[in-house]
MARSE-877534 format. One line per field, with one value per residue (C-alpha): residue number from 1; residue in one letter; x, y, z. Coordinates in Angstrom, 3 decimals. Each point is the difference from the previous one (the first is absolute). Example, Ala and Ser with C-alpha at 12.3 -4.5 7.8 and 13.67 -1.06 7.14 Angstrom:
<rs>
nr	(1 | 2);
rest	(A | S);
u	(12.300 | 1.370);
v	(-4.500 | 3.440);
w	(7.800 | -0.660);
</rs>
This chain:
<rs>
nr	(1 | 2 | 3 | 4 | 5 | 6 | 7 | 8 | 9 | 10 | 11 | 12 | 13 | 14 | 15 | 16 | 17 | 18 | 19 | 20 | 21 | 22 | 23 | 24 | 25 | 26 | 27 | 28 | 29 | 30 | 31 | 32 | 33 | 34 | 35 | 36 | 37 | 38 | 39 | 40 | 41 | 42 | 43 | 44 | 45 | 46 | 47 | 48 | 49 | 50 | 51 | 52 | 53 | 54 | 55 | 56 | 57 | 58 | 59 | 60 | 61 | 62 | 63 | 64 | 65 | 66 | 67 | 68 | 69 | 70 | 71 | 72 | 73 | 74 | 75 | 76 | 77 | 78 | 79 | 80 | 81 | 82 | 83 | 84 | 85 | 86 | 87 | 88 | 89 | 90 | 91 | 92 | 93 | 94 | 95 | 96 | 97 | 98 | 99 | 100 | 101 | 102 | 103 | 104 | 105 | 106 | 107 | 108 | 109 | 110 | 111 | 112 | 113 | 114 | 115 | 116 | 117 | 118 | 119 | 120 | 121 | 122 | 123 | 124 | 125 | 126 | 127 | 128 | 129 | 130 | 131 | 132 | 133 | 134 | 135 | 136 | 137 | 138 | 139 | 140 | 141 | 142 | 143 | 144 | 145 | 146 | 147 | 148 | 149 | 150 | 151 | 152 | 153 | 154 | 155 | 156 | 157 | 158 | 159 | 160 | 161 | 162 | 163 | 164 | 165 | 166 | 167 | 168 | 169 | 170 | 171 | 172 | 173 | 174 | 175 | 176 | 177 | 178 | 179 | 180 | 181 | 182 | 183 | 184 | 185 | 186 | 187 | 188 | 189 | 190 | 191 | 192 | 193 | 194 | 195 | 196 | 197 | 198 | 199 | 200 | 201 | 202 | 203 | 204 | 205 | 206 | 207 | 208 | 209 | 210 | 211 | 212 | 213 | 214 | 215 | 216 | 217 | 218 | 219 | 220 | 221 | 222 | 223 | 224 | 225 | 226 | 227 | 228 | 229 | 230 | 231 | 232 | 233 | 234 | 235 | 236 | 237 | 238 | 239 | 240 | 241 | 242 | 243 | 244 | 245 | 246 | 247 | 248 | 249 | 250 | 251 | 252 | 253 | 254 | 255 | 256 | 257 | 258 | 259 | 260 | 261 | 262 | 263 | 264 | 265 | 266 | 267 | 268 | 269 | 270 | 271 | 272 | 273 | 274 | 275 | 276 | 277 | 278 | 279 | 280 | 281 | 282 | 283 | 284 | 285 | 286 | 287 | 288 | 289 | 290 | 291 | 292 | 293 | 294 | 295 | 296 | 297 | 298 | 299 | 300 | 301 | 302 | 303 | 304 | 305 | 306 | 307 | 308 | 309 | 310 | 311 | 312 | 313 | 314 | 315 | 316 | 317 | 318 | 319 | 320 | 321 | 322 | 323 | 324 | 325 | 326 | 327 | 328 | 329 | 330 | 331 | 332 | 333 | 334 | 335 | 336 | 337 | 338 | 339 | 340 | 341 | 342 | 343 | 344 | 345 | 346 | 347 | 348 | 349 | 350 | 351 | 352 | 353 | 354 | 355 | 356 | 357 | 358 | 359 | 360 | 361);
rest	(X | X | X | X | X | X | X | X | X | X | X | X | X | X | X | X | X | X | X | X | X | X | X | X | X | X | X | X | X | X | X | X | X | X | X | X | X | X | X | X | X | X | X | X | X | X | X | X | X | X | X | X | X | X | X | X | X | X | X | X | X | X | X | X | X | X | X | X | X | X | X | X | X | X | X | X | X | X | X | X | X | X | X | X | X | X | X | X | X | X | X | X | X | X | X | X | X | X | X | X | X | X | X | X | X | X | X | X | X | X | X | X | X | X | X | X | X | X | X | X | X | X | X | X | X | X | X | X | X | X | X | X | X | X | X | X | X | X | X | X | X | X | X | X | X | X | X | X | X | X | X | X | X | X | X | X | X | X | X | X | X | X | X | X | X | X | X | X | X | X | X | X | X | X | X | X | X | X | X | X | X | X | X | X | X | X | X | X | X | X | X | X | X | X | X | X | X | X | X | X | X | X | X | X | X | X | X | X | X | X | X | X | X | X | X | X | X | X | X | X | X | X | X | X | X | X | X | X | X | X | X | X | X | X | X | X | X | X | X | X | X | X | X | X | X | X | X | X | X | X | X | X | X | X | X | X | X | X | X | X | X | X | X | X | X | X | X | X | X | X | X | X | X | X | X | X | X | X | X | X | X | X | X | X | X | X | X | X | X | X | X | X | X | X | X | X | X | X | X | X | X | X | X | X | X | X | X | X | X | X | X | X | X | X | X | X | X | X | X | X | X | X | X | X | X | X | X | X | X | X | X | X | X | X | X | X | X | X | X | X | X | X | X | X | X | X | X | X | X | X | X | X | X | X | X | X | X | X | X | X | X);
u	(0.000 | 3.031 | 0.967 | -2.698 | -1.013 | 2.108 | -2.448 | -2.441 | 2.339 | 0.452 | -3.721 | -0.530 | 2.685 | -1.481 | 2.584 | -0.312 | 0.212 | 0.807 | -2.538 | -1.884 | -3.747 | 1.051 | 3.829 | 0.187 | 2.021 | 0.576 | -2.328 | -2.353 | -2.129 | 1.305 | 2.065 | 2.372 | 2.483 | 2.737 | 1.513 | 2.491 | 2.120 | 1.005 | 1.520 | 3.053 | 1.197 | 0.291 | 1.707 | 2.184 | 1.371 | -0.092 | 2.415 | 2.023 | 0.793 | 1.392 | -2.884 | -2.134 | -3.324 | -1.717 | -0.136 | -0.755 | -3.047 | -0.860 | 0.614 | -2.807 | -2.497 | 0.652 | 1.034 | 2.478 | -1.128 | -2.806 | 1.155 | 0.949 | -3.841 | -1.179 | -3.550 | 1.526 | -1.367 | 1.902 | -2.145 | 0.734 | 0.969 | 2.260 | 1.672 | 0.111 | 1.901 | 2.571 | 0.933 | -0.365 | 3.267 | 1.632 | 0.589 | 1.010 | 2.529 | 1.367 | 0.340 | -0.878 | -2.759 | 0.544 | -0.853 | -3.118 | 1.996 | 2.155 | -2.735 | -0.516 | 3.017 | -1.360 | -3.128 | -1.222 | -3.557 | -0.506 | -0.158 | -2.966 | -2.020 | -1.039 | -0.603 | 3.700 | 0.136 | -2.899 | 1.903 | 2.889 | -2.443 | -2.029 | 0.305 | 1.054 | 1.133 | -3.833 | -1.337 | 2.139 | -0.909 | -3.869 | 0.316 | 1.909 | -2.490 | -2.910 | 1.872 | 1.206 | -1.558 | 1.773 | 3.244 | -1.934 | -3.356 | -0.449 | 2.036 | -1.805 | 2.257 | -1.069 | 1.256 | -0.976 | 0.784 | 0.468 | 0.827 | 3.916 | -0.005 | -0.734 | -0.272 | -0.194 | -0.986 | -0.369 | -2.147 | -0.961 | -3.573 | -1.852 | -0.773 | 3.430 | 3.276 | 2.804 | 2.702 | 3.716 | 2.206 | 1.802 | -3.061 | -0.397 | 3.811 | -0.090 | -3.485 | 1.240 | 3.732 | -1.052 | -2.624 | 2.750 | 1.794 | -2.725 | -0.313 | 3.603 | -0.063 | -2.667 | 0.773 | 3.854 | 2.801 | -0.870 | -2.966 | -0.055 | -3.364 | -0.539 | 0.164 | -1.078 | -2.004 | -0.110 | -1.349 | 2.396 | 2.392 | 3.340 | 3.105 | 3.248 | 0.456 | -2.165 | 3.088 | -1.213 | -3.536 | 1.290 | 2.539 | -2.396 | -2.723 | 2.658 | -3.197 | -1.175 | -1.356 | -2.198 | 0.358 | -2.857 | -2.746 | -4.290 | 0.495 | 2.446 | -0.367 | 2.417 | -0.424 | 0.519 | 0.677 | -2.792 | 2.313 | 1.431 | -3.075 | -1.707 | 3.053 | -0.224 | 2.030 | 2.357 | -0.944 | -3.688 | -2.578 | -3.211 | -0.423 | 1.708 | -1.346 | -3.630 | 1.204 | 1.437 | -3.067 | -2.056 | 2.161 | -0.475 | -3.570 | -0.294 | 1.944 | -1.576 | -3.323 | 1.340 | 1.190 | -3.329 | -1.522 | 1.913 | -2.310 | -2.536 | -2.836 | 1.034 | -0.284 | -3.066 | -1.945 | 1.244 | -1.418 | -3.897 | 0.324 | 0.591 | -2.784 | -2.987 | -1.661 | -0.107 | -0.904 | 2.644 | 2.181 | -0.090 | 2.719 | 0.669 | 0.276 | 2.334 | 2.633 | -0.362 | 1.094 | 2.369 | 1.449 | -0.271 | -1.464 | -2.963 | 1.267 | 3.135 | -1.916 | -2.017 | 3.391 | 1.772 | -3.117 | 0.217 | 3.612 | -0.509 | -3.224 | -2.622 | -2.367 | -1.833 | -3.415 | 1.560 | 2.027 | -3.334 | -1.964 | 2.890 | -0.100 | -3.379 | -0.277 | 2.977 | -1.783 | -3.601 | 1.491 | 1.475 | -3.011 | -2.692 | 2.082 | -0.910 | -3.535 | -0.671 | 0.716 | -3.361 | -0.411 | -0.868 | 2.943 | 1.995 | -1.408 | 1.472 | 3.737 | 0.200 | -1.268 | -3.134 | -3.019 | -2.988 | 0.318 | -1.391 | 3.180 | 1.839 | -2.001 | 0.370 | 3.689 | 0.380 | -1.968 | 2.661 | 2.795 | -1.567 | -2.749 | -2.152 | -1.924 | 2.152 | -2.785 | 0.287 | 3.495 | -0.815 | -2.291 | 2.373 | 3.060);
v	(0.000 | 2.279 | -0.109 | 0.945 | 3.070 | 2.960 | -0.620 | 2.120 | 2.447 | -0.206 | -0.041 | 3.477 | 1.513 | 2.465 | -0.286 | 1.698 | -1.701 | 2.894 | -0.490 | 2.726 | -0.227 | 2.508 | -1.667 | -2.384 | -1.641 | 1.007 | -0.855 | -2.493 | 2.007 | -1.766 | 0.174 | -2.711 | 0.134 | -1.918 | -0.806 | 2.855 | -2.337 | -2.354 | 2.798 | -0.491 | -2.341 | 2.388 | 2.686 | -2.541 | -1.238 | 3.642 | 0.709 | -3.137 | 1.830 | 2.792 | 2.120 | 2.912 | -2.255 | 2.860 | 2.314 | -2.608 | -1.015 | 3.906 | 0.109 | -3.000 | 2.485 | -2.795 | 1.127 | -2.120 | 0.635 | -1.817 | -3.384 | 0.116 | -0.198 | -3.378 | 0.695 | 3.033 | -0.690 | 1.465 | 0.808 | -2.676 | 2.462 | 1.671 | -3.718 | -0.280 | 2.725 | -0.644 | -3.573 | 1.770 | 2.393 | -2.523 | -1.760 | 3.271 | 1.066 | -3.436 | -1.087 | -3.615 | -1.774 | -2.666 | 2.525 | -1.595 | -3.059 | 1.821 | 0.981 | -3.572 | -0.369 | 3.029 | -1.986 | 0.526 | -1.224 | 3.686 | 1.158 | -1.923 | 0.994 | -2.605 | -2.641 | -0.127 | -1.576 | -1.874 | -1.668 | -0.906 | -1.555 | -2.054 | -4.268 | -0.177 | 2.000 | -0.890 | 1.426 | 2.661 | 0.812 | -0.185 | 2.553 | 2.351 | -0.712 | 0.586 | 3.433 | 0.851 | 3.132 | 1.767 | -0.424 | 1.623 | 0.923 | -0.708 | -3.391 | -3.363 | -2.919 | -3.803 | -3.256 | -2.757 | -3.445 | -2.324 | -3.796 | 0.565 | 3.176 | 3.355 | 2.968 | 3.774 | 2.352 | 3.750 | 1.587 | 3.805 | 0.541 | 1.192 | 3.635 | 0.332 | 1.027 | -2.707 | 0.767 | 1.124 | -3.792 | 0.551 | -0.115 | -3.639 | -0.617 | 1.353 | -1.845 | -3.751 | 0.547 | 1.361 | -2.879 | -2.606 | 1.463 | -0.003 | -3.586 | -0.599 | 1.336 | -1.917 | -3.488 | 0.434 | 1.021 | -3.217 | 1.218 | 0.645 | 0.526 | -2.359 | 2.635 | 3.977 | 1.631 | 3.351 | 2.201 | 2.141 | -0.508 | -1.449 | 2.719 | 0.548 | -1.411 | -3.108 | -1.863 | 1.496 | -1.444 | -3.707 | 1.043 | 1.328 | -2.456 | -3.103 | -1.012 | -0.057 | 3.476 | 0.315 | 3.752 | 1.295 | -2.598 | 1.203 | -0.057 | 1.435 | -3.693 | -2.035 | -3.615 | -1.552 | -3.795 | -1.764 | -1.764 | 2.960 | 2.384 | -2.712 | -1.198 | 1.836 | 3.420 | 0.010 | 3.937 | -0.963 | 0.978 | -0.029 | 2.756 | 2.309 | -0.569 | 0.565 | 3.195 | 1.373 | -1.065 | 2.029 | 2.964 | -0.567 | -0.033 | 3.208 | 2.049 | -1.646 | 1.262 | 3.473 | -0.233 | -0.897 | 3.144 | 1.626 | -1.384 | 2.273 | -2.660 | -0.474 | 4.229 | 0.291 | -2.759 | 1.927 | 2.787 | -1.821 | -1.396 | 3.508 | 1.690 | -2.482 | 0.854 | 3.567 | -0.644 | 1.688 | -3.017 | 1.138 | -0.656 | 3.694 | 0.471 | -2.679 | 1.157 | 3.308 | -1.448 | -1.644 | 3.382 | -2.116 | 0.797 | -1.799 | -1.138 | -1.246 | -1.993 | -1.643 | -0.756 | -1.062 | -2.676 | -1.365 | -0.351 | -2.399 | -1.503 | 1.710 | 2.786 | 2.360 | -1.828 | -3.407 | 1.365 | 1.538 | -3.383 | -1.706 | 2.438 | -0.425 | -3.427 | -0.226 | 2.343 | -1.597 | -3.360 | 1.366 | 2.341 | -2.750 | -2.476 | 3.107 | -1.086 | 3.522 | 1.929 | 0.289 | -0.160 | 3.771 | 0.883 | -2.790 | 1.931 | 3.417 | -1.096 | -1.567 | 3.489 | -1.857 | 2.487 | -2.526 | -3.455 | -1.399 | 0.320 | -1.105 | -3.519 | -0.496 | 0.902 | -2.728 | -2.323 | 0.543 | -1.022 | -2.607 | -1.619 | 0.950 | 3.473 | 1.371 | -1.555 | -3.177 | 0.139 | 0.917 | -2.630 | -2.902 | 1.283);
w	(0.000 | 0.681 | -3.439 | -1.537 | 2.390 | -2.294 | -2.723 | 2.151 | -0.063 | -3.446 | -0.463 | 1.911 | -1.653 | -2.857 | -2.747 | -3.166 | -3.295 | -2.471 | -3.078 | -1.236 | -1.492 | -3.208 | -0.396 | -3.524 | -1.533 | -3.747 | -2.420 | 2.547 | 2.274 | 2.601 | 3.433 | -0.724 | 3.421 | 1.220 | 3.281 | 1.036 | 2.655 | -3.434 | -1.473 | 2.735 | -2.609 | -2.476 | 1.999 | 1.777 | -3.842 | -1.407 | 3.367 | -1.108 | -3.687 | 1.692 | -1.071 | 2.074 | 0.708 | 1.298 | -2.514 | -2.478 | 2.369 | 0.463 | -3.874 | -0.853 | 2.446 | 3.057 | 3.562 | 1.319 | 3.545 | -1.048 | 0.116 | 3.793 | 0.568 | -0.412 | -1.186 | -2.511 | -3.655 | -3.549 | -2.717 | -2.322 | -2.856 | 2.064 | 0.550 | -3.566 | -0.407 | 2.504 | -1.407 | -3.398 | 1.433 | 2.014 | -4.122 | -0.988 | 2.769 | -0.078 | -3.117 | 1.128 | -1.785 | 2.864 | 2.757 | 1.179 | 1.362 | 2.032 | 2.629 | 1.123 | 1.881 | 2.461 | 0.446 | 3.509 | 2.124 | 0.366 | -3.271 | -0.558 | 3.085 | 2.196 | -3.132 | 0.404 | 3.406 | -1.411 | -2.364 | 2.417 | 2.129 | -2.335 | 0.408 | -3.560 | -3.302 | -1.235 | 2.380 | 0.043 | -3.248 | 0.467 | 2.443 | -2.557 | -2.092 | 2.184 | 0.961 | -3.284 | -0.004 | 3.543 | -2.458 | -3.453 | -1.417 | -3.676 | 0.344 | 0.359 | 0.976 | -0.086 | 0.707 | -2.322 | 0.870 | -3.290 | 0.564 | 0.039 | 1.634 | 1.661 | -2.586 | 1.604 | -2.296 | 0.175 | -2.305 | -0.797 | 0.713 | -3.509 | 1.154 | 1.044 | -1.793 | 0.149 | 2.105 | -0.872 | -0.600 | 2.766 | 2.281 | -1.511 | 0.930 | 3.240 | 0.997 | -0.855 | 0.914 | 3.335 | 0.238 | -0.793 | 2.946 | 2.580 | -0.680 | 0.305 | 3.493 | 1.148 | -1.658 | -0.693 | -1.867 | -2.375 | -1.036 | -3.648 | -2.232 | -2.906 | -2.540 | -0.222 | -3.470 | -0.488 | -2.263 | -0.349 | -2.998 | 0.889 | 1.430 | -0.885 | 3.659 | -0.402 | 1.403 | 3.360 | -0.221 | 0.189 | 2.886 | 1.481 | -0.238 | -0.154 | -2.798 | -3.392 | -0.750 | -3.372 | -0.918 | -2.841 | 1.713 | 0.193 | 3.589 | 3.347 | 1.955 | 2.524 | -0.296 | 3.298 | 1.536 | 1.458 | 3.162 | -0.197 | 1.212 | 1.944 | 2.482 | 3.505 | 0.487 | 3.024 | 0.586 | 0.040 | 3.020 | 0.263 | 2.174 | -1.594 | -3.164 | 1.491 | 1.238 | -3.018 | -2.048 | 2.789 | -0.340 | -4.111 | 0.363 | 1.941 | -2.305 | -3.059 | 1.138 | 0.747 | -3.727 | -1.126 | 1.442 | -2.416 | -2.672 | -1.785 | 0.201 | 3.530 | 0.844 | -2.414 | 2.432 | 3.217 | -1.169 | -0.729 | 3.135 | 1.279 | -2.143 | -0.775 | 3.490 | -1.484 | -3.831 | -1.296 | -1.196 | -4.013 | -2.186 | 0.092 | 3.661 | 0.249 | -2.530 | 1.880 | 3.393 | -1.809 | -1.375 | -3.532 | -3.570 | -0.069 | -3.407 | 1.849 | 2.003 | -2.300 | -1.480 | 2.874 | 0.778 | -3.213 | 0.436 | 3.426 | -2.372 | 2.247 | -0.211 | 2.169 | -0.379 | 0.593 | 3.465 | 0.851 | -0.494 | 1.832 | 3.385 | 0.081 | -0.252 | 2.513 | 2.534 | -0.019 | 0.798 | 2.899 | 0.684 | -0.175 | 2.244 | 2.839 | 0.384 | 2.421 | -3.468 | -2.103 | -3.596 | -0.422 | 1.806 | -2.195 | -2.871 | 1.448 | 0.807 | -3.391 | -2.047 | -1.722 | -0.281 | 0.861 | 1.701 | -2.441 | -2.536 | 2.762 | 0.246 | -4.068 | 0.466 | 2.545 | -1.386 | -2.847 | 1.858 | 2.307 | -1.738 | 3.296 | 1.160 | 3.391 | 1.755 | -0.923 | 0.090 | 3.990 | 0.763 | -1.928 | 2.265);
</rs>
């Protein structure tokens, strides 16, 4: 119980994850964000070139201060652009594998310590999976399990723009390292695709990966051993691993209030009592165009009338479950005009009136 008593601490803390509600990426319409503690490996390699990290960061629009905050976020443009200079300054088409070696727990917030403590590389990698998102938004990972093999591939959502090359780089060499200091130095993937077309440097690809790498493939994948991610890790526990995932959770749903679909149903939930929850209203507490609004629902495949449906829905349930609460005053909290449109609305989503939802429960 000891262990797991700073998570409450954690929990009351009020950390601020940097995204703003008008901030997109170019050409999407979308926040696309990053996590600012994994850019450590970038300044830690820049340092290792002899070059001035911080003004590069300060250059790409990035504060390095930043990524001394745990729950800090980087516009994912702005990341873009930094890996776009660190190619430049360098000259090194290989950069991208030099950041693994200053891997770290920490630079991947608590999924870090996660992955130290899972029982095996598998499920070490389910968790990363799971998490994916605390690391990058606009990036879908999976792991795919063939009759051989594991396959973990990482995929540009559609909306999104694809990453710089090196990002690719970076993500698997770092991920062949994690693994490597959780099973052992012997670990070594059964072979790495890419993408990207092959480098001048492609010699440091197979050092690196001690694998067959396929450079020019349809797909940015690590294929994995089967004994290999199934045998027990000697850093796993349990406990720890519970913890971190709690920690995970907590910020993940902090991130998720970041969401315009999540702040456009905080604000019904606010305003249906008082009947002014239109589509207008709510752009203007959101300090948004109600064109950008639209826009921004349509870019997390939502709208206005489907959120409203959805919150309304949501709040009966809990409403009707309060059997003190009548249906006229159900009616009022949830903006309808008669009760009446209220029952057919119900009946909608339930297949029974609210009082015969009542009676059943």
């Amino acid at each position: 119980m000891a262990s797991i008593a700073p998570i409450a601490v954690i929990r009351r803390r009020r950390a601020v994850i940097r995204l703003n509600l008008e901030g997109e990426s170019k050409g999407t319409g979308l926040d696309t964000t990053a996590l600012a503690a994994s850019h450590l490996l970038v300044q830690k390699a820049l340092d290792a070139y002899g070059l001035d990290s911080q003004a590069l960061f300060e250059r790409a629009g990035l504060d390095p201060d930043s990524m001394r905050d745990p729950e800090a976020r980087y516009s994912e443009a702005a990341s873009t652009k930094l890996f776009e200079l660190a190619r430049e300054v360098t000259g090194d088409p290989c950069f991208g594998l030099k950041l693994a070696s200053y891997w770290h727990p920490s630079s991947l917030h608590a999924l870090g310590f996660a992955w130290m403590a899972s029982a095996s590389l598998k499920e070490a990698l389910e968790r990363l999976v799971r998490y994916f998102r605390i690391l990058i938004v606009g990036e879908h990972l999976a792991l795919e399990e063939t009759q051989t093999e594991y396959q973990l591939h990482i995929k540009t959502l559609p909306e999104y723009p694809r990453a710089p090359e090196e990002v690719y780089d970076a993500f698997i060499a770092v991920l062949v390292n994690m693994c490597r200091k959780s099973y052992g130095d012997e670990f070594n993937p059964l072979k790495v695709v890419l993408r990207r077309p092959a480098p001048p440097c492609s010699g440091e690809f197979y050092a690196q990966f001690r694998a067959p790498v396929d450079f020019g493939a349809d797909a940015d994948a690590v294929l994995l051993d089967k004994q290999q991610l199934v045998s027990p890790l000697p850093t796993a526990n349990a406990q720890m691993a519970l913890a971190s995932d709690q920690i995970i959770a907590d910020y993940l749903w902090r991130l998720d209030r970041s969401q315009v679909a999540v702040q456009v149903k905080a604000k019904l939930i606010e305003r249906l009592p008082s009947g002014q929850a239109t589509e207008e209203g709510i752009a203007e507490a959101l300090n948004v165009s109600l064109r950008s609004l639209q826009r921004r629902l349509r870019d997390e495949e939502t709208s206005y009338s489907q959120l409203l449906d959805e919150t309304r829905r949501e709040l009966a349930m809990q409403y009707i479950r309060r059997s003190r609460m009548s249906i006229n005053e159900i009616t009022y909290l949830l903006g309808f005009s008669e009760p009446s449109n209220f029952s057919r609305a119900f009946k909608r989503w339930t297949g029974h009136s609210p009082t015969e939802h009542r009676q059943t429960r």
